[in-house]
C-alpha positions in Angstrom: 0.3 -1.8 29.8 -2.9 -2.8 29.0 -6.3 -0.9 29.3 -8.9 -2.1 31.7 -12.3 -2.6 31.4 -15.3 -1.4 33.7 -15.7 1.7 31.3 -16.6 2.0 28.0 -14.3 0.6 25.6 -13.1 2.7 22.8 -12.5 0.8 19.4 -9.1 2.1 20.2 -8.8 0.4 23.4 -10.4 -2.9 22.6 -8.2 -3.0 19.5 -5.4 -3.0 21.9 -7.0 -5.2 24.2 -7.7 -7.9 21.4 -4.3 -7.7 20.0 -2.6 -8.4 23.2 -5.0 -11.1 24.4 -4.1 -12.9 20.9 -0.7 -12.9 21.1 0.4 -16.2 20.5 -3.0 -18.1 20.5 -3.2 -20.6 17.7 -6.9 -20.3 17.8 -10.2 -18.4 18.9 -13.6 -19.3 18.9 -14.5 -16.7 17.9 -12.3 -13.2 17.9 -16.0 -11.5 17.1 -17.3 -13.2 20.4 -14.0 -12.5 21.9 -14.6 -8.5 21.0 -18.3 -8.4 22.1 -17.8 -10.2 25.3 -15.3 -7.6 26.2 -17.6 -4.7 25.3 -20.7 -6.1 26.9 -18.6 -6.6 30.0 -17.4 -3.1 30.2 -21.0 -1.4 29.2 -22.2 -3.5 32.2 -19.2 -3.4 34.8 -18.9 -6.7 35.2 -15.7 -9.1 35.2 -15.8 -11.8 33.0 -14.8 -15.2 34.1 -11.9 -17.1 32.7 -11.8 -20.5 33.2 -9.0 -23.2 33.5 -9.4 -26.5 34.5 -6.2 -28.1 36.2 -6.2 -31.8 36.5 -3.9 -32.2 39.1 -2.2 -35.6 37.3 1.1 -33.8 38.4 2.3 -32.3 41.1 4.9 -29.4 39.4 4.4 -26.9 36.9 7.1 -26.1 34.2 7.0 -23.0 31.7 4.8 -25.5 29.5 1.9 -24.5 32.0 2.8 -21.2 32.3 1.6 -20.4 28.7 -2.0 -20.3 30.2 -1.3 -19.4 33.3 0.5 -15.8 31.4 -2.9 -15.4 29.2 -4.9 -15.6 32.5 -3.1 -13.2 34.0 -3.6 -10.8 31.4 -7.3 -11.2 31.5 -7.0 -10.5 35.5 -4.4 -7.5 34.7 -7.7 -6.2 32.4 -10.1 -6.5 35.8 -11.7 -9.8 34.8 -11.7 -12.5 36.8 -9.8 -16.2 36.8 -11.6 -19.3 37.8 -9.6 -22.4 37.8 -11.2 -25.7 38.2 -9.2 -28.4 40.3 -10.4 -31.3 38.2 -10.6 -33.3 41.5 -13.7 -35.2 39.9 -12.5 -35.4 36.1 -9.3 -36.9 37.4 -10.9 -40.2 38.8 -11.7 -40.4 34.5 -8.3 -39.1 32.9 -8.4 -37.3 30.4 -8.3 -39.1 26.7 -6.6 -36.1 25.1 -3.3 -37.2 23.4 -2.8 -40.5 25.0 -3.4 -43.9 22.9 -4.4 -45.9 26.1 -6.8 -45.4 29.2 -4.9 -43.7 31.3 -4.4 -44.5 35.0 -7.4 -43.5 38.0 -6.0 -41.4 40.5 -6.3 -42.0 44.5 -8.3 -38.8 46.1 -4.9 -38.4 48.4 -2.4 -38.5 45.3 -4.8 -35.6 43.5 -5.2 -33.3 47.0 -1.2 -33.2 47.1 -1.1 -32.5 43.3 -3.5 -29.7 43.2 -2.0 -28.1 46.5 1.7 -27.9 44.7 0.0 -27.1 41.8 -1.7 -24.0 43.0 0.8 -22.9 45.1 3.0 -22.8 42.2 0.4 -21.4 40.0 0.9 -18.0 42.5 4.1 -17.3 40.8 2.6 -16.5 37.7 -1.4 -15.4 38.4 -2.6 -12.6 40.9 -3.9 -14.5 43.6 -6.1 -12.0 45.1 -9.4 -12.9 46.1 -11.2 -10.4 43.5 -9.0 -11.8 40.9 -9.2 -15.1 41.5 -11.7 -18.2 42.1 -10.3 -21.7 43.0 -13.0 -24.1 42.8 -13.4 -28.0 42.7 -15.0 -29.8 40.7 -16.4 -32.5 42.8 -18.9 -29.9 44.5 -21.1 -30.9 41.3 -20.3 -33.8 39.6 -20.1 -35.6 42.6 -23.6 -35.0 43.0 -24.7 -36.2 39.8 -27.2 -39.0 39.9 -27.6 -41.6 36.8 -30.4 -39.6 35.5 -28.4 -36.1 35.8 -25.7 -38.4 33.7 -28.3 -39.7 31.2 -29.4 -36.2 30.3 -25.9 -34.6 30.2 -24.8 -38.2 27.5 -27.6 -37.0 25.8 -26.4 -33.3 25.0 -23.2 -34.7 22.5 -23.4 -37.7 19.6 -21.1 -40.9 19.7 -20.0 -39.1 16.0 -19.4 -36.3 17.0 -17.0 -37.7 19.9 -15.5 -40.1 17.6 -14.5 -36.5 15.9 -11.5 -36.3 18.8 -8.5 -37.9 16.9 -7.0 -39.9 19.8 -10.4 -41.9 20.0 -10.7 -41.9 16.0 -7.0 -43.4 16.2 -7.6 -45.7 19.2 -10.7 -47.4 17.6 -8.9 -48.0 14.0 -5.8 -49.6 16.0 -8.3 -51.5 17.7 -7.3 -50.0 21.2 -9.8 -50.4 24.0 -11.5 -47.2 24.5 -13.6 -47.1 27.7 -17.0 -46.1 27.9 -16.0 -43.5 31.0 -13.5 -41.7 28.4 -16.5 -40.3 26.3 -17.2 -38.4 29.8 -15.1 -36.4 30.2 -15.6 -33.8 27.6 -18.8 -33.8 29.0 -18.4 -33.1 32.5 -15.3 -30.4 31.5 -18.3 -28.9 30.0 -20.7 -29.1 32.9 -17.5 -27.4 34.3 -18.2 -24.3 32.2 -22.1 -24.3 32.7 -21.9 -24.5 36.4 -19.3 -21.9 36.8 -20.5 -19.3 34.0 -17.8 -19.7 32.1 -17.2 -16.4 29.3 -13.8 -17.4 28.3 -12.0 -21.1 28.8 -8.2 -21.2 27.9 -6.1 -24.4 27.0 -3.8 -25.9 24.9 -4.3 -27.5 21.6 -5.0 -31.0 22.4 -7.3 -29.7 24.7 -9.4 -27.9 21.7 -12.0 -30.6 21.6 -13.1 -30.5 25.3 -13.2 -26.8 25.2 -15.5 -26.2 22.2 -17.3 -29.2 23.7 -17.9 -27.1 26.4 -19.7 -24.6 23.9 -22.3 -26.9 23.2 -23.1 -28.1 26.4 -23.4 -24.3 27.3 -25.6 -23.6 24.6 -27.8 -26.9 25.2 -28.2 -25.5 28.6 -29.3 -22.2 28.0 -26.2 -20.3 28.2 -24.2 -18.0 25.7 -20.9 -20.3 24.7 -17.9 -19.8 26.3 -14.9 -18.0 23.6 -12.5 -20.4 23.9 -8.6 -20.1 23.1 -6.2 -22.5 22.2 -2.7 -21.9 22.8 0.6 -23.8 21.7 2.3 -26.6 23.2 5.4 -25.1 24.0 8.1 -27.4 22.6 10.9 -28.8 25.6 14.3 -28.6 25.3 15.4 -31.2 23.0 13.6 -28.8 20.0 11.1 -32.1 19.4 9.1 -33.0 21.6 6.8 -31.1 23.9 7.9 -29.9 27.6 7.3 -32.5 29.7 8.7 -33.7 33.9 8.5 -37.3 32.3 10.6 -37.0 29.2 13.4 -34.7 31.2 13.3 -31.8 28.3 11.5 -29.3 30.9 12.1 -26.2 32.9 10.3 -26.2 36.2 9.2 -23.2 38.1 11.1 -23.9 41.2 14.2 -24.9 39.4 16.6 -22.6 40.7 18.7 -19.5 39.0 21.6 -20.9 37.5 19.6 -24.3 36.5 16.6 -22.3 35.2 19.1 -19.5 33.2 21.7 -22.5 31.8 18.4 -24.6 30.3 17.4 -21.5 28.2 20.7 -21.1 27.4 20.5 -25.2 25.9 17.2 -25.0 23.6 17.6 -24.6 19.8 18.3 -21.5 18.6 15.0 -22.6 16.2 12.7 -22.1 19.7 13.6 -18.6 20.8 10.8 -17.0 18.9 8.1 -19.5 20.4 9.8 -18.5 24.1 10.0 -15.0 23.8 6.4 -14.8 22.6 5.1 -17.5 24.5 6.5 -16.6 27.9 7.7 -12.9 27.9 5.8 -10.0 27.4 8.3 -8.3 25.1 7.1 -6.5 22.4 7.4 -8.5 18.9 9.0 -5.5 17.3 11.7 -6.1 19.9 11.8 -10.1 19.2 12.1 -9.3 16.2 15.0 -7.5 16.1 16.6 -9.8 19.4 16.1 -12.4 16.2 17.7 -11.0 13.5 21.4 -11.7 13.7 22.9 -9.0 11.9 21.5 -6.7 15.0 22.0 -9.7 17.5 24.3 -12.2 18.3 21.6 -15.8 18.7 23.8 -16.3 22.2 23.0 -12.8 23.3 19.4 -12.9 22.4 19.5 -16.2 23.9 21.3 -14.3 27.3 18.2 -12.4 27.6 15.6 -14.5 27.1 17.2 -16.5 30.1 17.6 -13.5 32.3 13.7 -12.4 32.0 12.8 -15.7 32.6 14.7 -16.1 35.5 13.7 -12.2 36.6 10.6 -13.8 36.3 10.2 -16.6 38.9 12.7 -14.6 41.2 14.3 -11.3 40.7 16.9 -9.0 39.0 19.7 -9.9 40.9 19.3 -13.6 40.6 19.2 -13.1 36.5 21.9 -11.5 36.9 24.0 -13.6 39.1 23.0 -16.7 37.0 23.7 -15.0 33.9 27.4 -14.0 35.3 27.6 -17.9 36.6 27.1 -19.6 33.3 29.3 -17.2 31.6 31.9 -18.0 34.3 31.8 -21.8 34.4 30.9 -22.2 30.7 32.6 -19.4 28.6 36.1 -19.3 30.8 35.7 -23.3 31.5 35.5 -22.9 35.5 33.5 -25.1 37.8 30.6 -23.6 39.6 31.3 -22.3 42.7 28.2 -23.8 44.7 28.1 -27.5 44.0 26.0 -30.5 45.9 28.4 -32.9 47.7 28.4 -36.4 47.1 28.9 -38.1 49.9 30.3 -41.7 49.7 33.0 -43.8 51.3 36.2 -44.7 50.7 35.7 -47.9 49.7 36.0 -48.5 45.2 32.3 -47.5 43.9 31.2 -48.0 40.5 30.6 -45.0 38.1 26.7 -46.1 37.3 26.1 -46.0 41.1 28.3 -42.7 41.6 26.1 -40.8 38.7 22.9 -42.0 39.9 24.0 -41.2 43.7 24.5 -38.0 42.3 20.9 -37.8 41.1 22.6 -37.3 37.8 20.3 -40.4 36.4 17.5 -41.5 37.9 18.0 -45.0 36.9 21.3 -47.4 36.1 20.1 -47.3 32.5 19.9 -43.8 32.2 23.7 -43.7 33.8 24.8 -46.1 31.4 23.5 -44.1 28.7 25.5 -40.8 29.6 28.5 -42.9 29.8 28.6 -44.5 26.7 27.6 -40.8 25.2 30.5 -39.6 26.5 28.9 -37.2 29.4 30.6 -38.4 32.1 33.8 -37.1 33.8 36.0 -37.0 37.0 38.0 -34.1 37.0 37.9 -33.1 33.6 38.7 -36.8 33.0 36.2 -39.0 30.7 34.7 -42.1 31.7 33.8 -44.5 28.7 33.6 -47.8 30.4 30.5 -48.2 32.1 31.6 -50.8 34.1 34.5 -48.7 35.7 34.8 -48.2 39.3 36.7 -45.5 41.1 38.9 -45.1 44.5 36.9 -42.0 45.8 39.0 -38.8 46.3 38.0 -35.8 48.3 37.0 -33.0 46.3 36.8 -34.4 43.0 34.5 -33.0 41.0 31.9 -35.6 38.9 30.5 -33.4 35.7 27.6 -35.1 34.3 26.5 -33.1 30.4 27.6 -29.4 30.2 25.7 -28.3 33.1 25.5 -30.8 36.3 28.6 -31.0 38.6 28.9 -32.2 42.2 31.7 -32.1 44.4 32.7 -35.8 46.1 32.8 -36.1 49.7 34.5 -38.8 51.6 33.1 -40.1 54.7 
């Protein structure tokens, strides 16, 4: 439980305060900041305001996300107050960070929808109450910026300084086009924090440069610099790469029980720590000893990561019911007992068009993929030919990998 301001702070209490608030941050600009700015808030009664800009290039969020979205809600849980930018503006630019190209300009309609998903999910993780929680976008200023507004604001940061960022360092070296608009964006993610009083601004580590950028443009304009934290990418699934809708090694926040539970139950045993920390709030005395496998079994420890997750984005009972489901259909080697149907005719079909279908693959090549890896079965009977076609039978079951089955229907 953590302590909340609007009193004096205690060195005890802030102690606390600061240790919880750093759990799992890879970086903080500065902790001595960090520690003042909590005092000063609680010797004056105010909230502080912790910012997080969204650009909604996306429409779902997965537990990748959810790392900020947990550390905001401990600052809320503390009586300060969220502030989350919908980078409706900054998304026309696309931001640089981590990509070796230009990335793609956004239609206004396709970044509405986005940020309307996006927030809406958002509310399974933050406290959406009005005193906890400030949604604003930020097209109410930048998109009032004239060319001398612009001018002034370029004038705040130095081409070397931006040529600090490694993705532009790497782009101009490899002789990649960078365009002029990219060097922007920083900029106007900082304008973010100067128009909205930012004390705090969370992100992720490749978003480091366009948070401490924010700093300076704070300080240029007059204002005390925003703290910022960085947290980790969390890794996906696949242990290598991180989480990510596009590369299919994700955990969404809608998925539902028994696919949210079995995809923890998947990662490498090498990622529990990161999850545990990352996106539970179990003490690390506890991890440590759920980590230790002379006091626990990795596939227990791994049980209930997946069930506090799952309690998580739904409740007890689900866990639970998802934790006895993958025990029953993976440990004793049953089927599940709520599959999709398939629905197909009678007529021969071929395996590459049942899987994808299915929505096993979401392309031919992607079907022909699990087929030549051996992934594919009809009842409990491998397909290795990717050219093979089947007489559909009713009932059959189609297993696609350890954990997607679906039930074929004949019409």
């Amino acid at each position: 439980m953590l302590i909340g301001p609007m009193a004096k702070l205690s060195k005890d209490d802030l102690a606390r305060q600061v240790m919880d608030l750093s759990r799992g941050c890879e970086g903080i600009y500065t902790q001595k900041e960090l520690e003042d700015r909590l005092v000063s808030a609680a010797q004056q009664g105010r909230q502080m305001r912790i910012k997080l800009g969204l650009d909604p290039t996306a429409p779902d969020i997965h537990l990748g996300h959810t790392v900020v979205l947990r550390k905001i809600r401990q600052f809320q849980d503390l009586g300060h107050k969220a502030v989350i930018i919908i980078g409706d503006y900054t998304a026309r630019v696309g931001d640089p960070s981590g990509v070796n190209k230009t990335r793609p300009v956004l239609t206004p309609d396709q970044i509405d929808a986005n940020a309307a998903t996006y927030v809406q999910q958002a509310g399974k993780v933050i406290d959406t109450s009005p005193d906890k929680l400030e949604i604003r976008h930020n097209s109410e200023w930048l998109g009032k910026l004239n060319l001398a507004d612009i001018l002034e604001l370029a004038s705040q940061m130095t081409v070397a300084r931006m040529m600090e960022r490694d993705t532009f360092d790497k782009r101009f070296k490899a002789e990649i086009p960078i365009g002029v608009h990219e060097f922007l964006y920083p900029l106007m993610q900082g304008c973010d924090s100067v128009k909205i009083q930012a004390d705090v601004e969370l992100g992720g580590t490749d978003q480091t440069f366009n948070n401490l950028a924010g700093r300076r443009i704070q300080e240029a304009n007059g204002q005390p610099p925003q703290i910022v934290m960085v947290l980790p990418i969390l890794v996906g699934l696949d242990g290598v790469d991180k989480m990510s809708k596009s590369k299919g090694n994700y955990i969404g926040v809608t998925d539902e029980p028994n696919d949210m539970f079995g995809k923890v139950m998947s990662i490498p045993d090498a990622l529990m720590r990161n999850y545990f920390t990352l996106l539970t709030d179990l003490p690390l005395e506890q991890i440590d000893q759920f980590l230790d496998a002379d006091k626990t079994h990795p596939r227990d420890a791994k049980a209930t990561l997946g069930r506090m997750i799952v309690e998580t984005y739904y409740d007890s009972a689900s866990a639970e019911a998802a934790s006895g489901e993958f025990d029953r259909v993976f440990s004793n080697r049953n089927t599940p007992t709520d599959m999709p149907e398939i629905a197909v005719s009678a007529d021969e079909i071929g395996i590459i068009e049942l899987v994808t279908k299915a929505g096993f693959a979401k392309s031919n090549s992607e079907a022909r993929r699990l087929v030549k890896q051996n992934a594919v079965s009809i009842d409990d009977a491998k397909i290795t030919d990717v050219d093979a076609a089947i007489s559909p039978t009713n009932g059959s079951i189609l297993r696609v990998g350890k954990r997607r089955f679906g039930k074929i229907a004949v019409k």
